[in-house]
C-alpha positions in Angstrom: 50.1 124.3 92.9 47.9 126.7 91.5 49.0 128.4 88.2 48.4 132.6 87.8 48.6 134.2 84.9 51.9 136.7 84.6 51.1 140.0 84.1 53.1 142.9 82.5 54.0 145.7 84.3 51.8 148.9 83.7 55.1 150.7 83.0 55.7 148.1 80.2 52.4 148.9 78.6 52.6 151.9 78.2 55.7 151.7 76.4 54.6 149.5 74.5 51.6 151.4 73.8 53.7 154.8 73.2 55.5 152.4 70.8 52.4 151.1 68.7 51.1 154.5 68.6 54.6 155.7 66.3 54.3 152.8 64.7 50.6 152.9 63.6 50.3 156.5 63.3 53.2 156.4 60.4 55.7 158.1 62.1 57.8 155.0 62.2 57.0 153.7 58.4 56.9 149.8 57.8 60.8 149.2 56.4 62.1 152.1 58.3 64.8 151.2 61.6 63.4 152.2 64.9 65.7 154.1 67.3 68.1 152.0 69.2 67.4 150.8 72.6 69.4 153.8 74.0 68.1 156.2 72.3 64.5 154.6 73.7 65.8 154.6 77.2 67.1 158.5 76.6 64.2 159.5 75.1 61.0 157.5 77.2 63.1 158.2 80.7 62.8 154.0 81.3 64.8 151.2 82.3 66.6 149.2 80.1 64.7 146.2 80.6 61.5 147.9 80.1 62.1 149.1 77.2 63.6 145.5 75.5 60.5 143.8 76.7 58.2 146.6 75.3 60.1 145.3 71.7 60.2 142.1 72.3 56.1 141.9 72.4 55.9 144.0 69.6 58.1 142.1 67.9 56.3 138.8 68.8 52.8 140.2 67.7 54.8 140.6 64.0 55.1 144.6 64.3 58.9 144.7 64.6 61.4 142.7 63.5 64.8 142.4 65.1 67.5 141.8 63.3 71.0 140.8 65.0 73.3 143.6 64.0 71.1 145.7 62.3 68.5 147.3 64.6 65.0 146.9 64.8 62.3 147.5 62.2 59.2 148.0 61.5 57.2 145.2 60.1 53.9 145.8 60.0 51.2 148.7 61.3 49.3 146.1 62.9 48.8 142.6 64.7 46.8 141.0 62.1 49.3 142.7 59.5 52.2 140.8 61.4 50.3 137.3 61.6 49.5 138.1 57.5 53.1 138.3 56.8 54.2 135.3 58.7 51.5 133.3 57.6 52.1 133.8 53.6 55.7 134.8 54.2 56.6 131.7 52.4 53.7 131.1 50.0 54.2 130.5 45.9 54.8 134.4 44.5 52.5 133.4 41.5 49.9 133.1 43.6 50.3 136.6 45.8 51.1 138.4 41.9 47.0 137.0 41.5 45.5 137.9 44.4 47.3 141.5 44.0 45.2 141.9 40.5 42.1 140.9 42.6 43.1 143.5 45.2 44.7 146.5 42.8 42.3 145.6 39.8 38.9 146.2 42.2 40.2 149.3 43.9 41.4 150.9 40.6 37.5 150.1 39.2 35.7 151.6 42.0 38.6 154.3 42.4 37.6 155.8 39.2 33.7 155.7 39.8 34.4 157.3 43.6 37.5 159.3 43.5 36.9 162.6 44.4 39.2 165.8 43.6 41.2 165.5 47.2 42.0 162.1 46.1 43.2 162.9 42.9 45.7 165.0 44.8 46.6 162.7 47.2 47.3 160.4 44.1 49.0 162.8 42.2 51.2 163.2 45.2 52.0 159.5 45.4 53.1 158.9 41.9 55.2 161.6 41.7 57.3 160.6 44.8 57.1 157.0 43.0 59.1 159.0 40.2 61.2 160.6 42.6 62.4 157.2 44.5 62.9 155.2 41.2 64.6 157.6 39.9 66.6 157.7 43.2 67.9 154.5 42.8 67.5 152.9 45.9 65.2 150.0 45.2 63.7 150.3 48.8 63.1 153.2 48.8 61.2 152.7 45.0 59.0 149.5 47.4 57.2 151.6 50.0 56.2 154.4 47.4 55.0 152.1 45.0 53.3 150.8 48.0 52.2 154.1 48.3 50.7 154.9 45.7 48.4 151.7 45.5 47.3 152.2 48.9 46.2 155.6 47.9 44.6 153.8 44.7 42.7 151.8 47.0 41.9 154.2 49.5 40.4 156.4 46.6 37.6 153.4 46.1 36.1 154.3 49.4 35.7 150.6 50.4 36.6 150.6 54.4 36.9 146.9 54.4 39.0 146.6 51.3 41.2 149.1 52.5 42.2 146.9 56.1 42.3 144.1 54.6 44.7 145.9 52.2 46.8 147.6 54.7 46.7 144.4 56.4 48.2 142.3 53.3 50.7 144.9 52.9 54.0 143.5 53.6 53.0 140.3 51.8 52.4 142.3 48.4 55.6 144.6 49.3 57.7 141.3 49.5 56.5 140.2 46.0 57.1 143.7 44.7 60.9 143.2 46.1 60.9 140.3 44.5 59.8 141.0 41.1 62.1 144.7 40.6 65.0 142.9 42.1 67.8 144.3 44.1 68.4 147.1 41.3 67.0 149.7 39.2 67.5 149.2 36.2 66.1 151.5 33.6 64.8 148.8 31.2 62.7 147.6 34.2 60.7 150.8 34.4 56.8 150.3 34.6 55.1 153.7 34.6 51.7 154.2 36.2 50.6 157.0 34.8 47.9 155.6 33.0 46.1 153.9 35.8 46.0 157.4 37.4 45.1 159.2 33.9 42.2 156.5 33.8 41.2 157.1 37.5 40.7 160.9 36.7 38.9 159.9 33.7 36.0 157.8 35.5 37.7 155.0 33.2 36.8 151.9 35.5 38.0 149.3 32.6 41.2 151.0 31.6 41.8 151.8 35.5 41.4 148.0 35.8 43.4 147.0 32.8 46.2 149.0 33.4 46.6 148.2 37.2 46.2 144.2 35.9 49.3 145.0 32.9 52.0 146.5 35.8 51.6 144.0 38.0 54.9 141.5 37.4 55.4 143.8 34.5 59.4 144.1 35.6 59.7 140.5 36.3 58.4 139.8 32.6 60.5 142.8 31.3 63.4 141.1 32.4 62.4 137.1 30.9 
């Protein structure tokens, strides 16, 4: 007997491509809960069944993540960002606070020789709504615009490839930022980045450099 390969019905795809496209586009953030599978069905005018196995391969190429009771969320923006994650999901946090320096050190140098004034916006922007969700209190909330803000860091170096392979480390880096703030805001665990962006305005590669290498683990060792 001759084996075929299965193939996915066209309606599938393309809700699963409808999918990827809110997902990659931003609209769904990574973190944030996707709509339930009703409110998919409601809303994309599809079977049930279509619309659970337009999840399921999502969630098996590492961009969602169900979660029994919970709902669905979003994981990562991309395939190679999911495979990242589940590849280093359980690797030593020592290691991942390093290769973040590597990462947020480089961008911060060439930030401050590249950034231009739109950037400086964007990463004004960013740090303020930083401020805004530490000062929130909700400790997830404080992840993804820290998150934020470094990703505009790095996309303010101008460095295509460092910024994919960035975006694609993402969740890795956000999982040791969880781990190193904790489950709660405390004030005495406050790291301010307002001098890696006063350096980036000031074409200040070193001190852009030295002051993204000083916040990194900064609560962690706040709190030893």
């Amino acid at each position: 007997m001759t084996l075929s390969s299965p193939r996915r019905t066209p309606l599938a795809d393309q809700v699963i491509a409808q999918l990827r496209a809110q997902i990659t586009s931003g609209e769904w953030p990574v973190g944030s809960r996707i709509p339930t599978e009703a409110a998919l069905v409601e809303q994309l005018k599809v079977a049930r069944n279509t619309v659970r196995e337009a999840v399921r391969a999502l969630a098996h190429n590492g961009l969602l993540d169900i979660r029994q009771g919970s709902g669905t969320y979003v994981l990562a923006t991309s395939e190679l960002a999911g495979v990242m994650h589940r590849r280093f999901s359980d690797a030593d946090q020592q290691q991942v606070a390093e290769l973040r320096e590597l990462l947020e050190t480089s961008a911060a140098t060439l930030a401050a020789g590249r950034r231009t004034e739109r950037d400086l916006v964007l990463l004004e922007t960013a740090l303020a709504r930083r401020e805004e969700a530490w000062f929130g209190g909700d400790a997830e909330n404080f992840v993804q615009a820290d998150a934020a803000f470094h990703q505009a860091v790095v996309a303010a170096a101008h460095n295509d490839v460092l910024a994919a392979l960035y975006a694609d480390l993402g969740e890795v880096l956000r999982a040791h930022l969880r781990q190193d703030i904790g489950p709660v805001l405390s004030p005495e665990r406050y790291v301010s980045h307002d001098r890696i962006l006063t350096a980036i305005h000031d074409r200040d590669g070193a001190t852009a450099a030295r002051e993204s290498a000083a916040a990194i683990g900064a609560c962690g060792r706040q709190e030893a």
